[in-house]
PAVEX-997127 format. One record per residue (C-alpha): y negated, z, x. Coordinates in steps of 0.1 Angstrom, whole numbers, plus 5000, padded with zeros to 4 digits. Layout:
<recs>
YZX/...
</recs>
This chain:
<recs>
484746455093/485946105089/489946055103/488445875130/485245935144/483345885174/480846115197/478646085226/478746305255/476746335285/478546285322/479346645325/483046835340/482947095310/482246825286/485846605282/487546985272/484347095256/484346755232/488446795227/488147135214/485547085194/486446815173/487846925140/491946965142/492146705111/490646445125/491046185153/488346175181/487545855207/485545975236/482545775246/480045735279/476645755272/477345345285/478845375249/482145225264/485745375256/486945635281/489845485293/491345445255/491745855256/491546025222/493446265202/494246385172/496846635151/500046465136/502046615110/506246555112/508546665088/509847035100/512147245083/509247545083/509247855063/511047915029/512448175009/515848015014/517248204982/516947914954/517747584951/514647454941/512447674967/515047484992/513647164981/510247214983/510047425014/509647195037/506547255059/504347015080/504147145114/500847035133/501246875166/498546795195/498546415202/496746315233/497045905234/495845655257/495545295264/499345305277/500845645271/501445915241/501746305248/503046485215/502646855222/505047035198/502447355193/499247395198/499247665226/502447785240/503248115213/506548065219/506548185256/503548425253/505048635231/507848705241/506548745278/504349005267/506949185241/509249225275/505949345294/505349615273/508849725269/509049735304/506049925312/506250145283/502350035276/501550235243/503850515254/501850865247/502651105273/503951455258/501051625277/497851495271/494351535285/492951755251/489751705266/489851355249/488951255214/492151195194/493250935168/496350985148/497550665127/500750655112/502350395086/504650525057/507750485076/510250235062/513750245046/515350015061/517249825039/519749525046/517849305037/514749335068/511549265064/509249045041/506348935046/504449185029/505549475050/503549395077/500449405062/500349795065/501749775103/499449535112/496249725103/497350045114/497949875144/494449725148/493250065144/495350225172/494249915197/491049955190/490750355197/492650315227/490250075240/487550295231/489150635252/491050805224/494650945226/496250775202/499550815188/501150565168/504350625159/507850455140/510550625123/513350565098/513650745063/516750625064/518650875041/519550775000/521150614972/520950244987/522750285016/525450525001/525950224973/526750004996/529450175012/530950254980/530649874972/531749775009/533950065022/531650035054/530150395063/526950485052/526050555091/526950225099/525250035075/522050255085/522050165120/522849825119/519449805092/517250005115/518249805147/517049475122/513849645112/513349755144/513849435163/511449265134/508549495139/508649455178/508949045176/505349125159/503549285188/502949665172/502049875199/504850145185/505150435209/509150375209/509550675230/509050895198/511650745171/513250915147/515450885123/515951145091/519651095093/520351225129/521351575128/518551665155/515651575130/517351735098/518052065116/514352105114/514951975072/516952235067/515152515084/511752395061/514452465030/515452795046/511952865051/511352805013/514953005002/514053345019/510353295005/511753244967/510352924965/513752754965/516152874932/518852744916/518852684878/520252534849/518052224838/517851884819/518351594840/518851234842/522851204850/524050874858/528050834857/528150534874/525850634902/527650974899/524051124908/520851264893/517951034891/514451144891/512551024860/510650764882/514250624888/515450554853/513850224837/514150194799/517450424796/518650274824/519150294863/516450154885/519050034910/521849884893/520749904859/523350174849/523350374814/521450744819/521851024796/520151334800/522251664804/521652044815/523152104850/522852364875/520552254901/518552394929/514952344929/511852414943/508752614931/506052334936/504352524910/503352804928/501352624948/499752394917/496452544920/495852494957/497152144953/494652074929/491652274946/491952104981/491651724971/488451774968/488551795007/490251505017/489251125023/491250995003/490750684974/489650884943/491950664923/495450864943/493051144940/492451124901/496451054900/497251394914/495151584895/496351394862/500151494875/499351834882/497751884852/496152214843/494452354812/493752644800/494652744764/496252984745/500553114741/500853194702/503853264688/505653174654/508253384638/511353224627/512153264594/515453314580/517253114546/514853384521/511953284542/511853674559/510253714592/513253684622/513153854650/513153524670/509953334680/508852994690/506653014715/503852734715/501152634745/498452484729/494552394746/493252384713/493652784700/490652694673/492952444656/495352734645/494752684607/495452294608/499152354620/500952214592/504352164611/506352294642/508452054664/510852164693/512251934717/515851834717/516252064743/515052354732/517152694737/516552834703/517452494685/521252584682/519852944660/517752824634/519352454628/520952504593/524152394584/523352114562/520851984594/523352064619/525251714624/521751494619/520151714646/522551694667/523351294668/519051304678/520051504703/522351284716/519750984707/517451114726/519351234761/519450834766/515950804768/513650934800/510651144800/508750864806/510250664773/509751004751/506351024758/504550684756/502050704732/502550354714/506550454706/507450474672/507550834670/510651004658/512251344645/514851564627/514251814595/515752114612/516352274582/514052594587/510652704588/508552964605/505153154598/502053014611/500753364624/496753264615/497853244574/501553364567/502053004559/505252874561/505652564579/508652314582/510452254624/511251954633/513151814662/511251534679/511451364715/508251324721/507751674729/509551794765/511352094772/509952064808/506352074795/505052424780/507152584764/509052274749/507652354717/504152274699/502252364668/501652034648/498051944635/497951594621/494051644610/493251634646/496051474669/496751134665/500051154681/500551424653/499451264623/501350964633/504551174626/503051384597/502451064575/505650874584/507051204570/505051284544/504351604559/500851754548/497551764572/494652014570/491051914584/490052234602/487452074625/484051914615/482651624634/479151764634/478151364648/479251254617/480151414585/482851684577/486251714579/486551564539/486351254555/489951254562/490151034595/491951214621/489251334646/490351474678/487251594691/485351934692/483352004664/482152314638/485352514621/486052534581/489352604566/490452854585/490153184575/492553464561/492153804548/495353904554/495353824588/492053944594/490853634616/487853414605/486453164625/484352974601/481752784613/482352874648/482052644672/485052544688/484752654722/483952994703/487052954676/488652954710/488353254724/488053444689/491553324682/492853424719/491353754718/492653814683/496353724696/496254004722/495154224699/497454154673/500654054697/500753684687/499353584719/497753504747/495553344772/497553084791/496752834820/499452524819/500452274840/501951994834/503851984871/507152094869/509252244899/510851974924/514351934912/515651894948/520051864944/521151524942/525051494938/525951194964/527351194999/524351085024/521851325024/521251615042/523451905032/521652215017/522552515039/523852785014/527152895010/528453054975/530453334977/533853284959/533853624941/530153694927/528953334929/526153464949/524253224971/523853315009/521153115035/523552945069/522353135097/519152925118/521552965147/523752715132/521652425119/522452195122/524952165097/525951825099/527351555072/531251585074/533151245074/534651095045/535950765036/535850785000/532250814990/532750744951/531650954924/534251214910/533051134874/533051484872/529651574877/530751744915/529251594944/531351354965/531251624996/533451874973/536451594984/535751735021/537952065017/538052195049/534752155052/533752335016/535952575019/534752835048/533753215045/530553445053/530353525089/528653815079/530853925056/533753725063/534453665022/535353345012/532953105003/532352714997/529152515012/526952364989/527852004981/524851864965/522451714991/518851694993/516851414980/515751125001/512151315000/513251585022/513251415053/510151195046/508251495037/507551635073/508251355098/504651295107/505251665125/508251575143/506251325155/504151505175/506951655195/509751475186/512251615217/511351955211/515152145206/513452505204/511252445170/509752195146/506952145167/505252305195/501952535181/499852325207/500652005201/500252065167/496852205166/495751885189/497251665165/496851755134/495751635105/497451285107/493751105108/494650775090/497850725071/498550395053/500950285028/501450184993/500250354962/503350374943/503650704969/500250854952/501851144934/505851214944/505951144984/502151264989/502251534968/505751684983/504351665018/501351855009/503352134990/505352125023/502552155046/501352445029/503852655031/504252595064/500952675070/500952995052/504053105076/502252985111/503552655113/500652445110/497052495116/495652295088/496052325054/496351905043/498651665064/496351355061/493051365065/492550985052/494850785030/494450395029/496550185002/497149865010/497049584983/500149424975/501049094990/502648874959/504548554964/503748244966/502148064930/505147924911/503847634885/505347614849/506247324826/508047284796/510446974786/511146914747/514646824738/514146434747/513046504786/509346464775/506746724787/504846954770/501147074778/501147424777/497347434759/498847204729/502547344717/502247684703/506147744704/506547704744/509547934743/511847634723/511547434754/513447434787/511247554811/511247374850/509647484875/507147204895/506747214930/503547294945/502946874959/503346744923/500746994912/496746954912/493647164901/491447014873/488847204863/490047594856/493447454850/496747304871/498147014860/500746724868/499346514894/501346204875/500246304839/496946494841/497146544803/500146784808/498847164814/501047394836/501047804839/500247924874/502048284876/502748534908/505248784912/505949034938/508448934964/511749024956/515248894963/515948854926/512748624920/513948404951/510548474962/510548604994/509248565025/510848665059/508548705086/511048565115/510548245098/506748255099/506848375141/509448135148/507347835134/503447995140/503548275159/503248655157/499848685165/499148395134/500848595110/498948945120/495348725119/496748545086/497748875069/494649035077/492648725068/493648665034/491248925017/489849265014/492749505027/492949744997/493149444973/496549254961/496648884975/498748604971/501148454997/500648125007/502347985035/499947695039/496947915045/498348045079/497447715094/493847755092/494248095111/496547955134/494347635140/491847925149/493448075176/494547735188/490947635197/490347985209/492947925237/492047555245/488247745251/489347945275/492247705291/491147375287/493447035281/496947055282/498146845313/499846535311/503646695307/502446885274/501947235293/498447425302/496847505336/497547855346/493647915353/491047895329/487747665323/485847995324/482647985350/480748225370/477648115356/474848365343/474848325304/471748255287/470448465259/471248255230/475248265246/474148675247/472848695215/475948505204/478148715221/476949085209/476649015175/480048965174/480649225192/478749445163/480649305138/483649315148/483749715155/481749755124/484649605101/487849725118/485950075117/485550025081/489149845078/487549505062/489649325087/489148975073/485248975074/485849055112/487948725119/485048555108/482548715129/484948585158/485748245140/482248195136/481748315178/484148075185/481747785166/479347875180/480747875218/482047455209/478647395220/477747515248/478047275281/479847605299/481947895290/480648215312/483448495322/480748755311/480948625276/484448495275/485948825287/484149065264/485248825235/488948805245/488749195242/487249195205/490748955201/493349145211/493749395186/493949165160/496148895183/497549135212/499848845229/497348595230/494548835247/496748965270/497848585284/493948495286/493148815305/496348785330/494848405331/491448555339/492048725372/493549105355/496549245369/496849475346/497149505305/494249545288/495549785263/493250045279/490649795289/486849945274/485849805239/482749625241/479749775235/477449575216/473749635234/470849685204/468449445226/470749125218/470849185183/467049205174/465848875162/463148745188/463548375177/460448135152/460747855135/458147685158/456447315137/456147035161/453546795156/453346415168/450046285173/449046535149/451846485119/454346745119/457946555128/460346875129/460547195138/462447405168/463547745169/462147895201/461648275212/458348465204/456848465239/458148065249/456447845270/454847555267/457347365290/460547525276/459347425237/458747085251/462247075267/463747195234/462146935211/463146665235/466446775233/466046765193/468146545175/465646395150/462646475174/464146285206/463545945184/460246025189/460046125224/462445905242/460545665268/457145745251/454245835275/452946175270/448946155267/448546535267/450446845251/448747085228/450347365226/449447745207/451948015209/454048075178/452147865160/452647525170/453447235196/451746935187/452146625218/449646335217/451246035234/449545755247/448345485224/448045225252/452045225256/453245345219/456545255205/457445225176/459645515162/462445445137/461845705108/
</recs>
């Protein structure tokens, strides 16, 4: 539309509103008479004023160009100008309806509930909530589970949708060591930020039920789970390899450490054997692997679990060590291996760094080289060790031992790219058919052995390292007695397991590459671990269930010792205690338990989260469980969802629980990324560079150019003031360091709440990553702006809206119907199936569709207002009050959409004047002849033809045609 344009409109009381709201919001409208005089000079149009509006407030340069235009309604006439400052009145809806349903406890789910009722658990992946609140991208997750629980509440579930804190770990106890303020302190003060965030926002949180991992009445119920697990021999202490980080004064999981270094902080890591407890995930490896198979969850998480737990099935064969004179020992490395029929190629051993024999066989000359790897390779993480494009590395230890298929004696080497955590920490080398092997073997001039024919191809002379399966050759002995040549080598297999038991050099194995949960973490704010040690023996002994909890003790000085001992070994009196049943003396356990602990249950405590007398009540838990949709991100996939399923099983085996997975559905959302930054380089005089024509871009300065100076041409972004210079679009996830974020108070304070959930939601498929950009929330927020004026009219002359409506008692007609339960259709049909932005259209394209009808009828508006609020809850609830309804209409009935209105009834009926076809009219199947003849009239390019003409006769056949003869003794002349 033109920025000024003019339409008609018939004399009409709907029709003033009806024409304001319809006009497009970017463009100025006069209103006419059908006299085609000016109404009284009235029009109006949006203006744009300068408004400080959203920004990521962290950089300069994002300062500069974060300046927003904010939209105002501008109603002018011949003598006066009314500049409404937003387009409805967000400001005191929201907040009205925020205190309403605080007040009333509106999504509060009673403790007993009628069971007789369907039920629909939805839970997020409760925060940690950090200093620094909210970004925008959090609420993406909230916002859907929340459109889920409206929507099953309208439809007569139970739903409960809770909130919690997993407000335990590292960050918070960093910042009191950086601060001196108490961890406690620091936690609170976050949660009561996140909280107040997420309820400026409209979730309909059942507040009555939030917990927090750090009070002492939640971890009781941690610590009884880990009791639960010590009595059953699932929890153990042992001596291990870990990631130990001085600075942090903690152990970090292997997902923590980044390139050698500290995720948070960036702090050296070396890797060193401490005493540890942890917990037998592995006994439950095969179950965790079995049951995915049941669950709805995305096969990608799915395919990650399996790939984490890991099992095969192979073969243990063992390899005498053998002494200076190359004599048998009576030491063996033990090796796992999948591929048993490979046993001839292995050319070479290699042990990891941390292998327990290593110190034994090393031979003097090798000792010091093997021992500065060693320390080489405690710096690096598992995850560094293992990547397959790293220059593989390794240490002559000096000694050999006997390849038990042959008598051969083959060289050990010392390499970190096998894993003391993995198998046995040791592996039989075969470079013929392992690339990662023959890698090593040729950087070490180390000899390879084709064992394996590629039957595909040709045989193993070839000398290409092949992988695969194949026919055997090479590998048979005499003195041995095993021959497997020409097997195949699934058979070579099983002849070379079964010939291993026979002959003691083996046997069958199933491996796993899960290792046990290393649960101790040496730092202050965590939950303690209920065990006391015994001074005397050292033996461990469980706290008594009668005494959980047992709480954090203060201390002031939360720094690492440097020592390796926990922070809470400064709290004396509180380490130092005795056995009550034996009254020895004894110290408490001073490692804590990792920020998993807590996070691993919570969706239990939910269910009864008051209960002092046990975890949760048998009943409640049985009408509960599973948690049917759970949402979060899917950098949880293996560690967080995989420790809450080994939990839940052990607590169903011992009567806990009454099913055997927590989550019956997992949804991931997509990651929200920040906002496009543009890229341009400057050579050394000032002078840009095009990023397509200078192949060394990374001499330059680089500047980044704000988003107005920018412009799309063609696939490509380049300066608006020198076309000819190329920029690089990039987007990064929002983080404080980039300068990228986005804080959602911003976005409510200057659109609304209700606009950020539509926007959010809008913005693409949910499951996929998007890209923030703050300029796009005005087209949702323009959205809901006409949706209001439909229902409320005009503001009046001061700038504020009528408290009524513009709605009408009048009977709808079909098409308005028709209109009406389509929507309805789509809209269930795509929160069901969470594609939440294809059901703002259906409603954007409702609202369209209403602009032109000459009335608004309750029985359509009503039903509509309902398919709004769970996607804009603050908004619905204003139109409804404004409707006539006392009450919320959280538990209003869903609408129903009614089969009969969505069948398609309507032709394309050809209209004929004087016999040559003019147009055509869309009419239903069984129309009359008078109601065709009223809707060609009222056609736009037929009424040319029709207006003031006299009407000879009318022939009209059903479905087929209307054809009108006028009369030629008073025919005008039509203007084609």
């Amino acid at each position: 539309m033109s920025s000024h344009q003019i339409l008609q409109f018939r004399s009409d009381p709907f029709v003033l509103s009806h024409c304001c709201r319809h006009t497009h919001l970017t463009s100025s409208l006069t209103l006419q008479s059908p006299l085609k005089q000016p109404l009284s000079g009235l029009r109006f149009r949006w203006r744009r004023s300068n408004h400080g509006g959203v920004r990521s407030s962290t950089t300069e340069a994002q300062s500069n160009n974060g300046n927003r235009k904010e939209e105002a309604l501008v109603l002018e006439t011949a003598t006066t100008t009314i500049e409404l400052k937003r387009v409805y009145p967000f400001h005191e809806i929201e907040p009205k309806w925020q205190r309403y349903w605080e007040d009333n406890r509106t999504f509060r789910t009673p403790d007993d509930v009628d069971t007789s009722k369907p039920k629909f658990y939805v839970l997020d992946m409760f925060p940690y909530p950090s200093g620094a609140g909210l970004h925008v991208g959090h609420p993406l997750g909230y916002t859907a589970t929340d459109i889920l629980a409206r929507l099953r509440r309208m439809q007569g579930y139970n739903v409960l949708h809770p909130m919690g804190w997993d407000a335990f770990g590292l960050p918070a106890e960093q910042y009191a060591i950086e601060t001196g303020t108490h961890p406690k302190t620091t936690t609170l003060k976050n949660i009561d930020r996140f909280r107040l965030q997420l309820k400026s926002l409209g979730f309909s949180y059942d507040w009555d039920r939030e917990l927090s991992t750090t009070e002492p009445d939640y971890y009781k119920w941690t610590q009884w789970i880990f009791l639960q697990l010590y009595k059953r021999g699932l929890a153990y202490q042992a001596e291990v390899p870990v990631n130990w980080c001085p600075a942090l004064g903690t152990v970090l999981a292997n997902e923590e450490v980044v390139d050698g270094v500290s995720e948070r902080g960036g702090h050296p890591v070396i890797r060193k054997p401490m005493r540890q407890w942890m917990l037998k995930i592995t006994a439950y490896a095969d179950r965790l692997l079995e049951d995915l198979d049941e669950l709805e969850w995305p096969e990608s998480i799915k395919e990650m679990q399996r790939n984490w737990i890991g099992r095969s099935e192979g073969a243990e064969l063992n390899f005498s060590i053998l002494d200076g004179e190359g004599r048998e020992t009576d030491k063996k490395i033990t090796v796992y291996t999948t591929r048993p029929d490979t046993l001839f190629g292995a050319t070479y051993m290699v042990v990891a760094p941390e292998h327990h024999l290593l110190s034994y066989f090393v031979t003097a000359e090798q000792k010091q080289q093997v021992e500065e790897y060693k320390d080489f390779a405690s710096r690096k993480s598992d995850l560094e060790r293992t990547e397959l494009q790293k220059d593989k590395t390794g240490v002559f230890t000096g000694c050999y031992a006997k390849n038990p298929a042959n008598g051969d004696a083959i060289p050990i080497w010392v390499a970190d790219y096998v894993l003391a955590s993995y198998g046995t920490g040791a592996i039989m080398a075969v470079p013929a058919h392992d690339t990662r092997d023959n890698e090593f073997a040729l950087k070490y001039n180390i000899p390879v052995k084709w064992v394996v024919k590629n039957e595909a191809n040709s045989s193993a002379d070839a000398k290409q390292v092949y992988p695969g399966l194949g026919i055997i050759e090479n590998s048979s002995s005499s003195e041995t007695g095993l021959d497997i040549n020409q097997l195949s080598s699934k058979e070579a297999g099983l002849e070379v397991i079964e010939w291993a038991e026979r002959t003691g050099n083996g046997k069958k194995k199933v491996n796993y590459k899960l290792r046990d949960w290393l649960f101790a973490r040496q730092r202050y704010w965590g939950e303690p671990i209920p065990i006391l040690i015994l001074d005397e023996s050292g033996e461990t002994i469980a706290v008594s269930e009668s005494e959980l909890p047992l709480t954090l003790p203060e201390l002031n000085d939360f720094t690492p010792t440097g020592t390796g001992e926990p922070p809470l070994s400064k709290a004396v009196s509180w380490v130092n205690t005795v056995d009550p049943s034996t009254r020895k003396p004894a110290k408490r356990e001073t490692s804590t338990m990792p920020q998993w602990a807590g996070s691993c249950w919570y969706y239990l405590r939910f269910m009864d989260p008051k209960n002092p007398e046990a975890l949760v009540d048998k009943e409640k838990e049985k009408y509960w469980s599973p948690v049917d949709v759970y949402v979060g991100g899917a950098e949880h996939a293996v560690l967080h969802l995989l420790y809450s399923r080994f939990w839940h099983k052990v607590l169903y085996d011992i009567g806990v629980v009454s099913t055997k997975e927590p989550f019956k559905c997992v949804i991931n959302q997509g990651i929200i990324l920040g906002e496009v930054q543009y890229t341009a380089w400057k050579d050394q005089e000032g002078n840009f560079v095009s990023a397509d024509t200078e192949e060394r871009l990374n001499e330059h300065q680089q500047v980044t150019i704000p988003e107005e100076k920018v412009m799309k041409s063609g696939d490509h972004f380049v300066l608006k003031e020198d076309p000819s210079i190329r920029l690089i679009p990039r987007v990064y996830k929002m983080s404080k360091s980039r300068g990228n974020v986005v804080n959602p108070d911003d976005v409510v304070l200057e659109y609304g709440a209700d606009s950020l959930r539509l926007y959010e939601m809008f913005m693409g498929p949910f499951r996929d990553s998007k890209t923030w950009n703050t300029s796009g929330i005005e087209g949702v927020h323009r959205f809901l702006a006409r949706t209001w004026r439909l229902v409320i009219g005009l503001p009046q002359s001061d700038g504020s809206f009528k408290d009524g409506t513009i709605v009408t008692d009048d009977e709808p007609t079909l098409e308005q119907l028709r209109t009406l339960h389509k929507c309805i259709a789509k809209v269930t049909e795509e929160i069901e199936s969470t594609r939440f932005n294809t059901g703002i259209s259906g409603m954007m394209e409702f609202v369209n569709a209403a602009y032109k009808w000459n009335n608004q009828p309750r029985r359509i508006i009503e039903p509509f207002v309902l398919l709004l609020s769970p996607y804009a809850p603050h908004m619905a609830e204003e139109l409804w009050s404004r409707l006539g309804h006392p009450n919320s209409l959280a538990y209003e009935s869903f609408p129903k959409a009614n089969p009969d209105y969505l069948k398609n009834t309507t032709i394309v009926l050809p209209v004929q004047i004087n016999g040559k076809t003019r147009g055509t009219i869309e009419v239903e199947e069984k129309c009359s002849e008078d109601d065709a003849f009223v809707l060609a009239s009222q056609d736009e390019k037929l009424r040319k033809y029709l207006d003031g003409q006299s009407i000879k006769k009318r022939i009209y056949v059903p479905g087929k045609i209307l054809n009108v003869i006028l009369d030629r003794t008073n025919v005008k002349v039509a203007t084609k």
